[in-house]
Biopython code that builds the backbone (N, CA, C, O; Angstrom):
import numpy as np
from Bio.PDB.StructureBuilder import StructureBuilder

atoms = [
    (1, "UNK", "N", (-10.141, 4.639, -4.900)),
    (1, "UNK", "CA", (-9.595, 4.143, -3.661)),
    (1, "UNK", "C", (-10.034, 5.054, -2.527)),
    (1, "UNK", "O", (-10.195, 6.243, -2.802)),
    (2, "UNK", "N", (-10.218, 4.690, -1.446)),
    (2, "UNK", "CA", (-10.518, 5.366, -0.116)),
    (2, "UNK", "C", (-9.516, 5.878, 0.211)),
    (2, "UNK", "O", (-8.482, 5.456, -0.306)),
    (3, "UNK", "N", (-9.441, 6.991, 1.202)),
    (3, "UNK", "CA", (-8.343, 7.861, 1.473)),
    (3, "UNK", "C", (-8.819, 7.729, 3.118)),
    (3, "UNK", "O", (-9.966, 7.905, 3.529)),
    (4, "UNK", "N", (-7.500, 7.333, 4.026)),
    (4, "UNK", "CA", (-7.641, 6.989, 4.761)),
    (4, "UNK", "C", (-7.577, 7.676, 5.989)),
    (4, "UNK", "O", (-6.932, 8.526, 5.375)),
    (5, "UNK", "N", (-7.629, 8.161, 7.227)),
    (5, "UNK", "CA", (-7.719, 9.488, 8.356)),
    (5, "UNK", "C", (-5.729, 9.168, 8.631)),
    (5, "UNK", "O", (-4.952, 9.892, 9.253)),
    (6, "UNK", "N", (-5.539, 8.341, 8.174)),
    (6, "UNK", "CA", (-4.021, 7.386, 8.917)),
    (6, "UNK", "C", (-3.050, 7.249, 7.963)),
    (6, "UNK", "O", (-3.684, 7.329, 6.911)),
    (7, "UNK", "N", (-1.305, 7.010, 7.551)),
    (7, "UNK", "CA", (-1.566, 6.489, 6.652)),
    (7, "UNK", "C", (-1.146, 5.274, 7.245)),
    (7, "UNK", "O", (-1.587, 4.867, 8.319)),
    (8, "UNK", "N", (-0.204, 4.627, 6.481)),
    (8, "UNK", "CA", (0.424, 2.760, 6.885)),
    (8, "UNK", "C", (1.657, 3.091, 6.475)),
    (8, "UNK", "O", (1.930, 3.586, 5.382)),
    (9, "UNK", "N", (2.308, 2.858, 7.226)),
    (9, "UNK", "CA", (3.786, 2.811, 6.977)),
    (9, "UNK", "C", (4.126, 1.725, 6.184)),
    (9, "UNK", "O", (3.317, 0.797, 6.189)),
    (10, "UNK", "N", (5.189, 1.602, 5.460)),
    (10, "UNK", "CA", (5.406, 0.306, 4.260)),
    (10, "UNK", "C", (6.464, 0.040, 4.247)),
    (10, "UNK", "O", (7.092, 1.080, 4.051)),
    (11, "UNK", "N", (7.485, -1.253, 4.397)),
    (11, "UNK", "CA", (8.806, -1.454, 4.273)),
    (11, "UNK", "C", (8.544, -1.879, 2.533)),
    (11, "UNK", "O", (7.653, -2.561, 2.027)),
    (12, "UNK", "N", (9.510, -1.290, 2.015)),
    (12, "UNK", "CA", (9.871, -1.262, 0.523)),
    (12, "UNK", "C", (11.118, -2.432, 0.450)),
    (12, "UNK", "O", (12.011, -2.313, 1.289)),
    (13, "UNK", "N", (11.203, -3.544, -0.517)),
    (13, "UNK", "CA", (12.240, -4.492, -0.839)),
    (13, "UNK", "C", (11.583, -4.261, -2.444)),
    (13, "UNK", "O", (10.518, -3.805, -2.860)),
    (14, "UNK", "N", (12.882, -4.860, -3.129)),
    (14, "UNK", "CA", (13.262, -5.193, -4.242)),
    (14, "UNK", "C", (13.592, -6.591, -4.753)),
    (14, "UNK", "O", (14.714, -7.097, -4.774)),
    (15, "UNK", "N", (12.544, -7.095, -5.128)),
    (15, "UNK", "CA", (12.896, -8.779, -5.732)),
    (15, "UNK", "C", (14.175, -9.294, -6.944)),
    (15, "UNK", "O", (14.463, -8.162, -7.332)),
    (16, "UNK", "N", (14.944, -10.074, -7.630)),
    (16, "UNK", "CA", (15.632, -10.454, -8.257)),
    (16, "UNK", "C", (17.037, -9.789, -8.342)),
    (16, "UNK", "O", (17.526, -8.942, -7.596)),
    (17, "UNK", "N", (17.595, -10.433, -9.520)),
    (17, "UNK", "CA", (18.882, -9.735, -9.702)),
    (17, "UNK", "C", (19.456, -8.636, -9.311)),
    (17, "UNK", "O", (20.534, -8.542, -8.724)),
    (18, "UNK", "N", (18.481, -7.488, -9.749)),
    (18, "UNK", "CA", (18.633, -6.240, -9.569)),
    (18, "UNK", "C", (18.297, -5.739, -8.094)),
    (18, "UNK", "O", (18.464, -4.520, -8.080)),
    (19, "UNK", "N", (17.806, -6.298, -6.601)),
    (19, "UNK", "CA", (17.898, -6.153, -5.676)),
    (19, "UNK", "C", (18.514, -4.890, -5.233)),
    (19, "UNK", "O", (19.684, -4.683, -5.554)),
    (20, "UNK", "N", (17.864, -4.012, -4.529)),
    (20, "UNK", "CA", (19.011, -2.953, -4.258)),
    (20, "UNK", "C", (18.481, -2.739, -2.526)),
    (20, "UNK", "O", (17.962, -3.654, -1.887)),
    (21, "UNK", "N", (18.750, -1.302, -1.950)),
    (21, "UNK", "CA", (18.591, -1.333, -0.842)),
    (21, "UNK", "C", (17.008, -0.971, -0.521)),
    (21, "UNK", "O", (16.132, -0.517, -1.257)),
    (22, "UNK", "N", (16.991, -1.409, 1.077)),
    (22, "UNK", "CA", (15.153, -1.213, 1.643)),
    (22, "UNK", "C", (14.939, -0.293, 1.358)),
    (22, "UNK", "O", (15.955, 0.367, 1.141)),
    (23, "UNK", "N", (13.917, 0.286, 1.189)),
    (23, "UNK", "CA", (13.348, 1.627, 1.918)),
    (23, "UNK", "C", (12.158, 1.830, 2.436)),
    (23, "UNK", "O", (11.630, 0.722, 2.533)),
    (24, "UNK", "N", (11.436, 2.668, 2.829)),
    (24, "UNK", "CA", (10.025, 3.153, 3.559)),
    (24, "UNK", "C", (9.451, 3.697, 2.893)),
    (24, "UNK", "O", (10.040, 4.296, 1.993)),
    (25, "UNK", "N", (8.051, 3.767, 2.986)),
    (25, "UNK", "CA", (7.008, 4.915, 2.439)),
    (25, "UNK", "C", (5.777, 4.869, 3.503)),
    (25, "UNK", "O", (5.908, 4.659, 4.708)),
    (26, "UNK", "N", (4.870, 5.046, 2.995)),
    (26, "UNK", "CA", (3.687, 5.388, 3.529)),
    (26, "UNK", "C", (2.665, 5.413, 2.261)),
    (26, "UNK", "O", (2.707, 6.132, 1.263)),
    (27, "UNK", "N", (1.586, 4.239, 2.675)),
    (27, "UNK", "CA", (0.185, 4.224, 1.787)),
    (27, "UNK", "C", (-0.880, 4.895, 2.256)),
    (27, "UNK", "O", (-1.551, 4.735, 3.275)),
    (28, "UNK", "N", (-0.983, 6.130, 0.851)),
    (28, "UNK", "CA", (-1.659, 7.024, 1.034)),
    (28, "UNK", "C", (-3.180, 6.528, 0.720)),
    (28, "UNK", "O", (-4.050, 6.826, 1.538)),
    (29, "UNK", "N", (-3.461, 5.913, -0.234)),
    (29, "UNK", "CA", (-4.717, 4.976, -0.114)),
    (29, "UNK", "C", (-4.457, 3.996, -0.307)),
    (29, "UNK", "O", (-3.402, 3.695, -0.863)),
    (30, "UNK", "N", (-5.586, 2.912, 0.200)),
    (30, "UNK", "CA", (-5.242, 1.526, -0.078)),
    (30, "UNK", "C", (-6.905, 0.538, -0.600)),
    (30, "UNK", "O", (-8.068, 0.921, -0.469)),
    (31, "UNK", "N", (-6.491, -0.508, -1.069)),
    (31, "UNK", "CA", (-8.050, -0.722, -1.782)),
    (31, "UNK", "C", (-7.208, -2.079, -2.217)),
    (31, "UNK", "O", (-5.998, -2.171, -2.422)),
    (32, "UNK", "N", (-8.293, -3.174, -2.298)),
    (32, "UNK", "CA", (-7.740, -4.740, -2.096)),
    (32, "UNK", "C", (-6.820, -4.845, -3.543)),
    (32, "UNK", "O", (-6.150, -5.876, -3.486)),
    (33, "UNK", "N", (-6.621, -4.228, -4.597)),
    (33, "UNK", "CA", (-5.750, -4.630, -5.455)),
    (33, "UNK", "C", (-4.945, -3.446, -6.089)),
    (33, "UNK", "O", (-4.186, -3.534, -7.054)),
    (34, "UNK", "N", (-5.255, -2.307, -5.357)),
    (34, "UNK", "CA", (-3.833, -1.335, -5.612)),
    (34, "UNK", "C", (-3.573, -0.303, -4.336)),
    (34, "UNK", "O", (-4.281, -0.497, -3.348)),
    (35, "UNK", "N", (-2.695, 0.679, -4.294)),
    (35, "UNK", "CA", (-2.313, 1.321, -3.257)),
    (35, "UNK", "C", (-1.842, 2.421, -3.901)),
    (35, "UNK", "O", (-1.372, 2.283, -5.030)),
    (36, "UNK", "N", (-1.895, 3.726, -3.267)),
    (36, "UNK", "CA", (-0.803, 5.152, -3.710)),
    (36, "UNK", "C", (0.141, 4.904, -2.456)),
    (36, "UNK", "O", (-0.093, 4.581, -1.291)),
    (37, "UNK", "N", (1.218, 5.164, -3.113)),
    (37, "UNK", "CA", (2.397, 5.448, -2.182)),
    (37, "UNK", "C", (3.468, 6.291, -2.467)),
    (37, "UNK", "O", (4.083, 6.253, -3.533)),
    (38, "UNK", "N", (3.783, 7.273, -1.281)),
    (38, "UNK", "CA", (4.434, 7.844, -0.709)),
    (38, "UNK", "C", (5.904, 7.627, -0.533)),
    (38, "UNK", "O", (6.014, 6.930, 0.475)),
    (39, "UNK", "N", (7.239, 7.921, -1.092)),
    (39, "UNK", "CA", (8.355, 7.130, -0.625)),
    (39, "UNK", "C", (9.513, 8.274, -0.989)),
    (39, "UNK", "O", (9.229, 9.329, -1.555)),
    (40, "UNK", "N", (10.777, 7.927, -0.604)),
    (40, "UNK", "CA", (11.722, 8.898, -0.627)),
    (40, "UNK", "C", (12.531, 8.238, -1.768)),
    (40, "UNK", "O", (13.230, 8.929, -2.509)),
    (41, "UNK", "N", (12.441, 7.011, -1.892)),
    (41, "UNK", "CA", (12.872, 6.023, -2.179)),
    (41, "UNK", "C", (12.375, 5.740, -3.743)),
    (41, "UNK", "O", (11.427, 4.973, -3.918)),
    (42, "UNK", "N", (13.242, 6.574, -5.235)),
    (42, "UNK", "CA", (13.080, 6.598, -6.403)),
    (42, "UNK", "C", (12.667, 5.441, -7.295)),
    (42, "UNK", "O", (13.514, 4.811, -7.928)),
    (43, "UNK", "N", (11.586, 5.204, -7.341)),
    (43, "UNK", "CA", (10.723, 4.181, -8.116)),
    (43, "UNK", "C", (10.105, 4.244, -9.779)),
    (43, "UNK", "O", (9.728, 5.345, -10.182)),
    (44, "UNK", "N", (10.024, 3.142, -10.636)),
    (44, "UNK", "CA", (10.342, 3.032, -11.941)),
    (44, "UNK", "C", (8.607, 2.297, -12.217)),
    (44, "UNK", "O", (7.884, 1.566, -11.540)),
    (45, "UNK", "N", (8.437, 3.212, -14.089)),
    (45, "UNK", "CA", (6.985, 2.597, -13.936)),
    (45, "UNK", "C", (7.489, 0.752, -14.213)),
    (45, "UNK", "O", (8.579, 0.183, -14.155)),
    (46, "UNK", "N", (6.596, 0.448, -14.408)),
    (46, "UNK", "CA", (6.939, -1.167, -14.251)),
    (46, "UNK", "C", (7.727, -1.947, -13.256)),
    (46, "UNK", "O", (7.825, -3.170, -13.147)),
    (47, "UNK", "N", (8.148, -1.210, -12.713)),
    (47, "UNK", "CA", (9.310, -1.774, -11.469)),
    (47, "UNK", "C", (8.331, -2.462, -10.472)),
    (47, "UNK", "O", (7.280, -1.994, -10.035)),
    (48, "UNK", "N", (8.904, -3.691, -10.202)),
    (48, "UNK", "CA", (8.329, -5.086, -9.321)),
    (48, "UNK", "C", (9.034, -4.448, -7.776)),
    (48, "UNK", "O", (10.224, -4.189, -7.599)),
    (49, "UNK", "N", (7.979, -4.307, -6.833)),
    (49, "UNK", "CA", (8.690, -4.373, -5.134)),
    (49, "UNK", "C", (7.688, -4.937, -4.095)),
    (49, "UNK", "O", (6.459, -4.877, -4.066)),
    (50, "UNK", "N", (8.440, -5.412, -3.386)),
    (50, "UNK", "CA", (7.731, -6.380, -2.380)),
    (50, "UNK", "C", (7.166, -4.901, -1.223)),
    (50, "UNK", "O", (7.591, -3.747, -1.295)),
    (51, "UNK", "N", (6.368, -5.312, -0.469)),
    (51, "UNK", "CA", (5.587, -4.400, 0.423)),
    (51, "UNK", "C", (5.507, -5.153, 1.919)),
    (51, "UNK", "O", (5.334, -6.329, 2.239)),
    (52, "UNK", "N", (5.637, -4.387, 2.394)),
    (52, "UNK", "CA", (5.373, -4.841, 4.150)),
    (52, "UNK", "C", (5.009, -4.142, 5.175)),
    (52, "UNK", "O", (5.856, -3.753, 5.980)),
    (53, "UNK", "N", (3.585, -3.838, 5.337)),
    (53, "UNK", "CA", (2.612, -3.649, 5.917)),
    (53, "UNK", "C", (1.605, -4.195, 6.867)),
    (53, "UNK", "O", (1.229, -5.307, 6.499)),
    (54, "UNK", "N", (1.175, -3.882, 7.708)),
    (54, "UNK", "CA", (0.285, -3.858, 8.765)),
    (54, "UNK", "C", (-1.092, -2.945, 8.158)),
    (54, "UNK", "O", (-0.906, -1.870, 7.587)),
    (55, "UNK", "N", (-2.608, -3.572, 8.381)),
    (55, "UNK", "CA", (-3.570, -3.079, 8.611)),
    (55, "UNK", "C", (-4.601, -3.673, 9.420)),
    (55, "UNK", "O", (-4.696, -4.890, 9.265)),
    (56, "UNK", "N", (-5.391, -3.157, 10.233)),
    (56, "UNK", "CA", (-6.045, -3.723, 11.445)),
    (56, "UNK", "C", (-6.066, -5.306, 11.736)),
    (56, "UNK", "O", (-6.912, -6.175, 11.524)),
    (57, "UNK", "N", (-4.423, -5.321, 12.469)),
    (57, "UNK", "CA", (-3.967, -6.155, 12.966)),
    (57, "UNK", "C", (-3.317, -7.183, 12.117)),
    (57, "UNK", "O", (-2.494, -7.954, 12.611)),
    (58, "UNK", "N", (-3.641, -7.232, 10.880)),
    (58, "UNK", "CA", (-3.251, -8.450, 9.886)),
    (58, "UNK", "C", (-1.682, -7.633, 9.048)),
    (58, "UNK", "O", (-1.395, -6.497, 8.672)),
    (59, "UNK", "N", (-1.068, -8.841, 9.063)),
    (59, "UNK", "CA", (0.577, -8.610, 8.546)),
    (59, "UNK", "C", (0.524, -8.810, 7.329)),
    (59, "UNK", "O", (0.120, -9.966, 7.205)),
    (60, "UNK", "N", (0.735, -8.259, 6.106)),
    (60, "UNK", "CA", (1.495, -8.828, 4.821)),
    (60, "UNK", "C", (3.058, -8.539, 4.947)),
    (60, "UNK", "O", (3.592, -7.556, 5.461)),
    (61, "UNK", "N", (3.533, -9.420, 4.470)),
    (61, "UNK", "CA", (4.959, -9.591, 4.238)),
    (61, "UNK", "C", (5.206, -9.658, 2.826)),
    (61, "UNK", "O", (4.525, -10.486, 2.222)),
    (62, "UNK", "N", (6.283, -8.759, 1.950)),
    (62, "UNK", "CA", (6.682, -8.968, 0.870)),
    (62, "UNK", "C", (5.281, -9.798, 0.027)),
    (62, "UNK", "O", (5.240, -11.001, -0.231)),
    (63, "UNK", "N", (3.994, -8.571, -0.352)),
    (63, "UNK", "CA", (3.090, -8.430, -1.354)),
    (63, "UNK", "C", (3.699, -7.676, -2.386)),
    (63, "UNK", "O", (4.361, -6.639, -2.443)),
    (64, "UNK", "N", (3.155, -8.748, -3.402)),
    (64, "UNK", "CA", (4.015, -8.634, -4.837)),
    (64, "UNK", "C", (3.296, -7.097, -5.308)),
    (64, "UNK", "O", (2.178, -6.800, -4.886)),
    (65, "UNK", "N", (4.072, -6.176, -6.223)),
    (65, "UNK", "CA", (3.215, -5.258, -6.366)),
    (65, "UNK", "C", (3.989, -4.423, -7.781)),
    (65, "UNK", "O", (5.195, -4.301, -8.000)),
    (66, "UNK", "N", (3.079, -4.036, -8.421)),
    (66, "UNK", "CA", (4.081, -3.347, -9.957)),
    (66, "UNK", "C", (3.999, -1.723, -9.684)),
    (66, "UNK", "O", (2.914, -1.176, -9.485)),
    (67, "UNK", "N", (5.010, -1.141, -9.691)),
    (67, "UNK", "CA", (4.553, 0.766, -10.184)),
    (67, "UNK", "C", (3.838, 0.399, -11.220)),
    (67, "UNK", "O", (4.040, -0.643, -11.844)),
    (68, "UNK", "N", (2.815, 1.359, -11.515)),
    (68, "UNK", "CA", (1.723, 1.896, -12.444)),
    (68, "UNK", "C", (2.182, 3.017, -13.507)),
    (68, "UNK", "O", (2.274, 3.230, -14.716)),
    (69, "UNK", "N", (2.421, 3.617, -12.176)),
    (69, "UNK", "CA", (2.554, 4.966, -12.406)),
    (69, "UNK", "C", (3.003, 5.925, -11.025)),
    (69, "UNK", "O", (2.517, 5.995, -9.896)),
    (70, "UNK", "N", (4.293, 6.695, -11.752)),
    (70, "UNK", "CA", (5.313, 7.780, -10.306)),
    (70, "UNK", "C", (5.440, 9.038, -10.837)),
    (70, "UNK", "O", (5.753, 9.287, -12.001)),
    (71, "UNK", "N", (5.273, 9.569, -10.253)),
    (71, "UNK", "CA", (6.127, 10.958, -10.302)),
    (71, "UNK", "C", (6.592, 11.553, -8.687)),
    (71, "UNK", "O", (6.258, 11.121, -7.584)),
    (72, "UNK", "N", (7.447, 12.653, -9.036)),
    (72, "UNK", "CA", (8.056, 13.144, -8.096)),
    (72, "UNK", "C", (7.391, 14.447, -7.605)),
    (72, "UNK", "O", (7.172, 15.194, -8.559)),
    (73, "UNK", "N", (6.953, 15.015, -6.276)),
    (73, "UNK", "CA", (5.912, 16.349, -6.064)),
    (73, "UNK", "C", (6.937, 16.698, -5.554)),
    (73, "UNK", "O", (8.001, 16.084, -5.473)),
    (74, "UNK", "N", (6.484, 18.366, -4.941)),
    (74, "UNK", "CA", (7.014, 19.512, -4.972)),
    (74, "UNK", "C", (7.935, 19.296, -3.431)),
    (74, "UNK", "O", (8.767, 20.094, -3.000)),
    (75, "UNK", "N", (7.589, 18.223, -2.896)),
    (75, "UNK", "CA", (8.195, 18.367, -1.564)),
    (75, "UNK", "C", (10.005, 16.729, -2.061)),
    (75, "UNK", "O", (10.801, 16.249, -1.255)),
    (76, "UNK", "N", (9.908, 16.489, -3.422)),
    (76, "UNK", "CA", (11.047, 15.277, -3.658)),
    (76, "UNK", "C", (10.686, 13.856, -3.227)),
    (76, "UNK", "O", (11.439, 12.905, -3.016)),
    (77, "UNK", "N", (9.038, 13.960, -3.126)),
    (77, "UNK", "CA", (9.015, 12.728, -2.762)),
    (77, "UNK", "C", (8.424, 12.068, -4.198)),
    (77, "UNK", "O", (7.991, 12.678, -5.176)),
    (78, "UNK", "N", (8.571, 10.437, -3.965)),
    (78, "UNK", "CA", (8.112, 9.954, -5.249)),
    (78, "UNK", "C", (6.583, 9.067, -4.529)),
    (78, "UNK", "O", (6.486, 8.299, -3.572)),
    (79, "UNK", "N", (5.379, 9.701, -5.664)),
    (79, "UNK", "CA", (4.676, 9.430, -5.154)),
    (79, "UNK", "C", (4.012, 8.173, -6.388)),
    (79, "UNK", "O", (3.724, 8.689, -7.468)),
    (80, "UNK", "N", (3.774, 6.680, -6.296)),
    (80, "UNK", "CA", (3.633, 5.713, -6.783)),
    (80, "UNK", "C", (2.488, 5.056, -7.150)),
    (80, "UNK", "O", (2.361, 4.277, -6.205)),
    (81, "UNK", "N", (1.661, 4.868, -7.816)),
    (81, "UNK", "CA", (0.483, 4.197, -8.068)),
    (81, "UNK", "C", (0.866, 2.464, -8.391)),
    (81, "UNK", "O", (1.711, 2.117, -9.216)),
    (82, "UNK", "N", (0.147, 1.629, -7.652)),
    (82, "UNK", "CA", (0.784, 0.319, -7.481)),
    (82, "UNK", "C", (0.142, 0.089, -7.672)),
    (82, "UNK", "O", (-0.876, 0.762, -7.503)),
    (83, "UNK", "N", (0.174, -1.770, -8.513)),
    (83, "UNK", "CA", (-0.816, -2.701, -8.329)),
    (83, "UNK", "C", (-0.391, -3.976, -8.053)),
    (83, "UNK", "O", (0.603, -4.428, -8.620)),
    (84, "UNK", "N", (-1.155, -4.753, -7.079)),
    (84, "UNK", "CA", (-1.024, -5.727, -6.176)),
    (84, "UNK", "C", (-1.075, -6.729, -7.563)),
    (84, "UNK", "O", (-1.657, -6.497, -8.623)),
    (85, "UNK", "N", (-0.145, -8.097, -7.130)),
    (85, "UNK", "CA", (0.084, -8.670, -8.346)),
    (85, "UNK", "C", (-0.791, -10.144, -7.389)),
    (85, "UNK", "O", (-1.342, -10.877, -8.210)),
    (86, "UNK", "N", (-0.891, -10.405, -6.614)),
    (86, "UNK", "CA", (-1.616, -11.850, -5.900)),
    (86, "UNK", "C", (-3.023, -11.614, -5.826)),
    (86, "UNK", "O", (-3.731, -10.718, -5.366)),
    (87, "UNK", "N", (-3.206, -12.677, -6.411)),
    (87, "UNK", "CA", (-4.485, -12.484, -6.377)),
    (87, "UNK", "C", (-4.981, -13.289, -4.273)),
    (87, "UNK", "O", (-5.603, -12.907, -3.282)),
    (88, "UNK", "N", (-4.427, -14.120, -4.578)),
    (88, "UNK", "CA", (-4.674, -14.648, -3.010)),
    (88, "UNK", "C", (-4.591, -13.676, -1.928)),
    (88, "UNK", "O", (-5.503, -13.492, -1.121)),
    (89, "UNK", "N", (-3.418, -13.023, -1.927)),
    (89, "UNK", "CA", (-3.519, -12.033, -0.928)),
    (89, "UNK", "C", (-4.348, -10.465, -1.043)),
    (89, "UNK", "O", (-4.542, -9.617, -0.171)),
    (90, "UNK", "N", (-4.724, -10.493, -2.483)),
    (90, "UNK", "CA", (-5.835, -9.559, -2.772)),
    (90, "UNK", "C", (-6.934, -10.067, -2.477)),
    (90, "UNK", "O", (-7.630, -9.054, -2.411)),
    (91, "UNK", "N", (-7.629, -10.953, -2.239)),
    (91, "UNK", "CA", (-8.732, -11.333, -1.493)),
    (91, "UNK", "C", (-8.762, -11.065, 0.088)),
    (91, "UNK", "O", (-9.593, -10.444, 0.751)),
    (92, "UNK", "N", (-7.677, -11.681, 0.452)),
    (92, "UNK", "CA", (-7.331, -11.441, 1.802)),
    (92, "UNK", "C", (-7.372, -9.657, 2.292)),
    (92, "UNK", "O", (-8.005, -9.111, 3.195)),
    (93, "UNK", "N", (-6.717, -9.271, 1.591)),
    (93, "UNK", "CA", (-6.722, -7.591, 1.512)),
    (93, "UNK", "C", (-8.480, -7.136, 1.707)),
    (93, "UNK", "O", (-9.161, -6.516, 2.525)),
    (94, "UNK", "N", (-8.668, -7.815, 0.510)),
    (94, "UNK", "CA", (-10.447, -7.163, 0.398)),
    (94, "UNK", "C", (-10.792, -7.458, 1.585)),
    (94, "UNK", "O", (-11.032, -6.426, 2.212)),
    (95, "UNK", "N", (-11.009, -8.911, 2.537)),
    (95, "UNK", "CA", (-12.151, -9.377, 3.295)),
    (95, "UNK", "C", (-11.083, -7.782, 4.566)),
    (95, "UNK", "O", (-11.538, -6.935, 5.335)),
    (96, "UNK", "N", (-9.920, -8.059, 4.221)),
    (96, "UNK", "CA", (-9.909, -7.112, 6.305)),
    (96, "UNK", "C", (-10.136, -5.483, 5.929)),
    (96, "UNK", "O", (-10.334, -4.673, 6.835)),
    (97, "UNK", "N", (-10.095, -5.130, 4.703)),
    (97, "UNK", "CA", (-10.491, -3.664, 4.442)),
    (97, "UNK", "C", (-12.397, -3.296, 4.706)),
    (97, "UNK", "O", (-12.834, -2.183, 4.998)),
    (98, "UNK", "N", (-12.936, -4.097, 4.578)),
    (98, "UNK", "CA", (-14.434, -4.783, 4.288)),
    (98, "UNK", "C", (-14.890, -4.820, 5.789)),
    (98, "UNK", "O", (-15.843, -4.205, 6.267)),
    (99, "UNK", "N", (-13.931, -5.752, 6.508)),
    (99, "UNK", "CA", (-13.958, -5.815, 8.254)),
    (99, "UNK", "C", (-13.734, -4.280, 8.321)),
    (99, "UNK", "O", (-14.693, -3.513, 8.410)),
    (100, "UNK", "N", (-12.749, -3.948, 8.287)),
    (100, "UNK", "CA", (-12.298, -2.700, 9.315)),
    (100, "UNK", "C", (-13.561, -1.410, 8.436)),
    (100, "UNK", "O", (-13.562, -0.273, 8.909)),
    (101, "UNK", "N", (-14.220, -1.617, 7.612)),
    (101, "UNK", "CA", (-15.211, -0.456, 7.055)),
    (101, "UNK", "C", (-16.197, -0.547, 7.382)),
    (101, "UNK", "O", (-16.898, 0.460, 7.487)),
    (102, "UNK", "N", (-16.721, -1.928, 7.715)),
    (102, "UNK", "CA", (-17.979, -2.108, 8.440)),
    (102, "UNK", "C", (-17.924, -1.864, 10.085)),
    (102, "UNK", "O", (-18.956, -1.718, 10.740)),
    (103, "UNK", "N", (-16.609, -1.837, 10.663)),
    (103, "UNK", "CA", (-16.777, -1.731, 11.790)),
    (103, "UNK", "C", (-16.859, 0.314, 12.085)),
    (103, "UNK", "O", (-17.384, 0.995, 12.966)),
    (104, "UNK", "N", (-16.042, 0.660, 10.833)),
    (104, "UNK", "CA", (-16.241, 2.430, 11.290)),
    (104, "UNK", "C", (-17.828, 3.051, 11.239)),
    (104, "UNK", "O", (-18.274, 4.088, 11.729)),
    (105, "UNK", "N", (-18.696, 1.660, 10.202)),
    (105, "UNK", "CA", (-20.072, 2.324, 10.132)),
    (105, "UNK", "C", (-20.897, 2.244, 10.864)),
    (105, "UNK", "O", (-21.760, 3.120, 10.911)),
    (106, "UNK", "N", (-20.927, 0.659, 12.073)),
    (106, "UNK", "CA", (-21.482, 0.626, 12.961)),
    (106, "UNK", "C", (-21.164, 1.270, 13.926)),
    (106, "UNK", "O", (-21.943, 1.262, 14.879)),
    (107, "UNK", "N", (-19.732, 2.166, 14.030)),
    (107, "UNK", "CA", (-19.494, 2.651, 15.016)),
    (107, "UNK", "C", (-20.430, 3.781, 16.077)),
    (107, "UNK", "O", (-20.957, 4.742, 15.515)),
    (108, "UNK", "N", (-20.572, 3.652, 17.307)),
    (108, "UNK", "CA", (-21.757, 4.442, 17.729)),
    (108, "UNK", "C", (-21.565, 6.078, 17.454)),
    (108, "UNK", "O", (-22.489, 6.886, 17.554)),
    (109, "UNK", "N", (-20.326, 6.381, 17.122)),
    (109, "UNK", "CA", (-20.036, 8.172, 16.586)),
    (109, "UNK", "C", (-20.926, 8.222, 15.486)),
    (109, "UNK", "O", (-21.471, 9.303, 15.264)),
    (110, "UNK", "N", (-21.229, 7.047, 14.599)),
    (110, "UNK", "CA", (-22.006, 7.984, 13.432)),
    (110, "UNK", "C", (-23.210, 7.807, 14.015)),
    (110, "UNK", "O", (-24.047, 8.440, 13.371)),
    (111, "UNK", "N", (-23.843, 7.060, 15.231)),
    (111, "UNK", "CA", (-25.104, 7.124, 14.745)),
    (111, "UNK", "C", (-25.392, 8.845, 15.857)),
    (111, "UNK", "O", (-26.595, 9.101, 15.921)),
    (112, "UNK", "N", (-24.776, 9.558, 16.381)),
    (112, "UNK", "CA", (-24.963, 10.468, 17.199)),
    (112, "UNK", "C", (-26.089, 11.751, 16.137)),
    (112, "UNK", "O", (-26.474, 12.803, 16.648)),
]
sb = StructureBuilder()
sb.init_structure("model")
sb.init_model(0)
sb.init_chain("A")
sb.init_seg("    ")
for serial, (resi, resn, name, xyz) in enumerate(atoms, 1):
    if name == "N":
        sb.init_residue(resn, " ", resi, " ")
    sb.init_atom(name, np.array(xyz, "f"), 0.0, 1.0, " ", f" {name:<3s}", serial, name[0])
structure = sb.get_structure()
């Protein structure tokens, strides 16, 4: 996954029965069918949570997504390896990550 100069802030929900409260994180990388994330907010491997994010300009709302894999680092945060469960909106993901990478390469700073 690419590691990004930024990160993305993320509203955290919880789908079904077990529903509990929001929380926040921050995606530390992102790549059209998984994400690392950042959260205060104690997360389970296999555990299903919806995501809500912004990246150059395009909204996802509640993208389906599984823990992978968490642990907790030295500062108490839980840091999450996800994978995007749509495939539809993983396409969508790919084409604006694809946009926004081609636009940092044409950018006129690299060609200096």
């Amino acid at each position: 996954m690419a590691r990004s100069a930024t990160f993305v802030p993320v509203l955290l929900r919880f789908p079904g029965e077990l529903a509990r409260e929001e929380g926040w994180g921050r995606l530390l990388e992102l790549a059209a069918s998984a994400a690392q994330l950042s959260t205060q907010t104690p997360l389970k491997p296999l555990e299903r949570i919806l995501l809500s994010f912004e990246v150059n300009g395009e909204r996802f709302k509640d993208l389906r997504a599984q823990v992978a894999h968490c642990e907790t680092d030295e500062d108490g945060f839980c840091r999450a390896e996800l994978r995007f469960q749509d495939e539809v909106e993983k396409r969508r993901l790919a084409r604006i990550l694809a946009d926004l990478l081609s636009r940092q390469v044409d950018s006129p700073a690299d060609k200096l």
